[in-house]
C-alpha positions, 0 to 999 in steps of 0.5 A, a space after each residue: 500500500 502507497 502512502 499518500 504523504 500529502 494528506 499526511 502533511 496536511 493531517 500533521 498540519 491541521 494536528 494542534 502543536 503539542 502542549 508547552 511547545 512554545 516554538 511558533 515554526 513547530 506547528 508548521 512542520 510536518 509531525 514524524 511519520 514512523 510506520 506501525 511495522 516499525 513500532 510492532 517488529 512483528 509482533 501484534 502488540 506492544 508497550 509503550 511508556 509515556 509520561 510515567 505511564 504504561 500503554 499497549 498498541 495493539 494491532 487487530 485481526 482487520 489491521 486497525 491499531 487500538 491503544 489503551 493505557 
């Protein structure tokens, strides 16, 4: 499957800035773009750890990502 990096910029642009992000010119480049095969390595889940807390990615039978805390 082709990705349309286009839509993903214009996606990545309408995201709001992150929170505390002071940097005006941020919300003007595009968001970093990683794709689920990096993230599994395979697997159908896996943990991600986030500001103390701990979160599974996890990918379904129909190819849908779910994240849960």
């Amino acid at each position: 499957m082709q990705t349309n990096l286009t839509s993903i910029n214009a996606i990545s642009r309408a995201m709001p800035a992150a929170a505390g992000s002071n940097d005006a010119a941020a919300s003007d480049r595009p968001a970093a773009l990683v794709e689920s095969t990096e993230l599994l390595r395979g697997n159908k889940a896996v943990g991600i750890l986030h500001n103390g807390s701990l979160y599974r990615l996890q990918a379904t039978k129909l190819g849908k990502l779910i994240l849960t805390k």
